[in-house]
N, C-alpha and C positions, 0 to 999 in steps of 0.2 A: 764781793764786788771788787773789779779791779781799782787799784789807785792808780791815778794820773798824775803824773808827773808832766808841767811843759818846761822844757829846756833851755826858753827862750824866751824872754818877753821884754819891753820897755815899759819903766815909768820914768815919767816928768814932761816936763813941755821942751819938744827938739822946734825944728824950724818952722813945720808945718800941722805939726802934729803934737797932741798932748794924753798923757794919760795920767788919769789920778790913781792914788791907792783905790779911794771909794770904787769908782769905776773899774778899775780891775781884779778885785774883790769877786763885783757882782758879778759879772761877765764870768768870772771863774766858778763861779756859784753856779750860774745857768746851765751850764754845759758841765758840770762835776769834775773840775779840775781841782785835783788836793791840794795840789803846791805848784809853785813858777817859780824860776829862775829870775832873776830880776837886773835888768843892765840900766845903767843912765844913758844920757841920751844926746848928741849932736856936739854940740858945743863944749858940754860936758866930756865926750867922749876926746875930744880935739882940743879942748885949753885948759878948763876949769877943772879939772880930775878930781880934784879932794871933797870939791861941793859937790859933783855928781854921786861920788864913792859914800858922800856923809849920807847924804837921802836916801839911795839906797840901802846901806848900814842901817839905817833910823829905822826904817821901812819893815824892813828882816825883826828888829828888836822887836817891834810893834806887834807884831803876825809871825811870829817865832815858828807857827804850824800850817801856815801860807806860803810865804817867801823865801828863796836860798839868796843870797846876794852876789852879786860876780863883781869885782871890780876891774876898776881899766887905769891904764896910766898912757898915757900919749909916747912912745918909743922916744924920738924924740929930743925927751926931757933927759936921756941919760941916767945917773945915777939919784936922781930928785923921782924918776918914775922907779926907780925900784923902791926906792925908800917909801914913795905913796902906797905903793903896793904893799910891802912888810907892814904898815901903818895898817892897811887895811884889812890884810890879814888877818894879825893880832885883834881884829876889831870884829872879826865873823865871815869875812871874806868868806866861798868855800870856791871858789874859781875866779878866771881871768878873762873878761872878754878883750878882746883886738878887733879892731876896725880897719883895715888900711885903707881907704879911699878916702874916710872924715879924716884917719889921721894924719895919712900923708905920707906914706911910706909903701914901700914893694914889699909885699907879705915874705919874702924869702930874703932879702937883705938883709946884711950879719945885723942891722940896726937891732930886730925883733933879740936877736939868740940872749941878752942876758936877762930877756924876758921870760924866755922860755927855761932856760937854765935856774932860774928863782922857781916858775911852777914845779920845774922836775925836785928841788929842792924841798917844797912842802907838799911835795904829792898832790898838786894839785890840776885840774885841766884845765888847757886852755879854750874856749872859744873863737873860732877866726868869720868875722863876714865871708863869705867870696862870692864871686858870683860878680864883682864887678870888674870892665877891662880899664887898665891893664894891672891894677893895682893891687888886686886878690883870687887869684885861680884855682882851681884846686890842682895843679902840679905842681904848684907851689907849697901848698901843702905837703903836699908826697915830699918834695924836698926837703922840706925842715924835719918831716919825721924818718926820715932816713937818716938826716944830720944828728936828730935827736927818739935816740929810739925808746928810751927811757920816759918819753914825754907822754901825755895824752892829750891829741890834739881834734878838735871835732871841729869840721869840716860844714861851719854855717850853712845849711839850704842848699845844701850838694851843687854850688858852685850856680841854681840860679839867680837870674834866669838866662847871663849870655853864656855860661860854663858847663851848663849841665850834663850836656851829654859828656865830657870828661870827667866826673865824679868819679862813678866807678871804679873807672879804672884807675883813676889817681890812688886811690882808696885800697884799689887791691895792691898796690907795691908796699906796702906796710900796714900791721898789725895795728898799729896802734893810732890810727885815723878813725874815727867815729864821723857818721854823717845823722843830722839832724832832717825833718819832714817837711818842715815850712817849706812852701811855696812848690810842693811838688805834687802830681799827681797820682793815682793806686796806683797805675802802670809802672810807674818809676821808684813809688817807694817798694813794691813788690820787690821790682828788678833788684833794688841795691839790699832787702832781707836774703832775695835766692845768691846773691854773687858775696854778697861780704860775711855774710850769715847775721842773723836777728840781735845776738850779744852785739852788734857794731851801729844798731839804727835806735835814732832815737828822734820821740816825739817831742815837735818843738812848734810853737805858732810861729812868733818875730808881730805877736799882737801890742800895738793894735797897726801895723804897718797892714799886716793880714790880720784877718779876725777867724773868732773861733767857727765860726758860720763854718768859713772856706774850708779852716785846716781840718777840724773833727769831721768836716761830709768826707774827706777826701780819705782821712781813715779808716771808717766807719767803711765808705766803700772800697777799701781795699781787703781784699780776701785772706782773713790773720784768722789763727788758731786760738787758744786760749794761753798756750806755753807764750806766744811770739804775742798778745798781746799785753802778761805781766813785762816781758824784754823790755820792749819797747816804748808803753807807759812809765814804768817807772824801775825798774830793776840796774837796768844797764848805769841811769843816771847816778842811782844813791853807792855804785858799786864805784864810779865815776870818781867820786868827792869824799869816799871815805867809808860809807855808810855800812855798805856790804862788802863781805870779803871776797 
């Protein structure tokens, strides 16, 4: 049976919205999810970094065969978010999420680069939101990984829902752009497996913002082979953060 991998998810309680360990657990349980990525959330993402980074860290410890952890640090913060970050790191980190609309920043402003420059450092990816104006686009993207080519940068929810139709093709000007599934439909995740090829797409919910209901029908009916559904599941991601060569 394949393993799943989702690339994306929240725990904690953000503004509107909460999710528990328990809760995401089962829900991963229901729909036979092996493992999730796991990001903090709102506030956390935007002030509190090191309590967001700790629960999630805690979390990863807890379910060491559940959870990946991704840490964040608010740009920002300067040389105190690289130091969160290295902290985090050395603590189980295996990626980096970014926000730019909670955090407050233009996804392509030199703010991000020694953010970016620390992941290229310990090989690791970064997550970007996009999708929202004007703050996270994916040519934006494309920018930073043209600036940083050595980077690996995955391209949140192919820039939905006001950016989508630019995904792609942001995508196709450099190699080393990954786009995740959330919030997308077969049509379009097809489109971005035929145009970037399957090693570049990976499955991701962004649950419980979407839940697994929407994201797994929405794969399920998109039309994947059995090579393009290990990719996608989980191949691409573990080769991502170290795992595979």
């Amino acid at each position: 049976m394949t393993q799943i991998i989702d690339c994306h998810c929240h725990l904690g309680s953000g503004h509107d919205y909460q999710q528990s360990i328990t809760k995401q657990l089962k829900e991963m349980d229901y729909f036979n999810i092996d493992k999730a990525v796991i990001c903090t959330v709102d506030k956390f993402l935007a002030v509190d970094n090191k309590k967001g980074n700790d629960f999630i860290l805690k979390a990863a410890r807890q379910f060491p065969n559940r959870f990946i952890p991704f840490a964040t640090a608010n740009p920002w913060y300067g040389k105190k978010a690289i130091v969160e970050l290295k902290r985090s790191i050395n603590e189980g980190a295996r990626g980096i999420k970014l926000h730019p609309s909670i955090q407050g920043f233009l996804l392509c402003d030199d703010l991000v680069y020694p953010i970016i420059e620390l992941a290229c450092e310990y090989k690791l990816p970064i997550y970007f939101h996009t999708g929202t104006p004007a703050y996270s686009q994916p040519m934006h993207v494309a920018e930073l990984a043209l600036r940083f080519p050595e980077a690996n940068l995955i391209m949140g929810h192919m820039g939905s829902t006001d950016f989508w139709i630019d995904a792609v093709p942001a995508a196709q000007l450099s190699s080393n752009i990954y786009v995740d599934t959330s919030w997308s439909l077969p049509d379009k995740i097809r489109h971005a497996i035929d145009s970037l090829g399957v090693n570049r797409v990976l499955f991701g919910s962004d649950s419980p913002l979407s839940s697994y209901t929407v994201e797994m029908g929405c794969i399920n009916a998109t039309s994947l082979d059995e090579n393009e559904k290990v990719m996608l599941f989980s191949k691409n991601l573990l080769r991502l953060i170290g795992e595979l060569s």
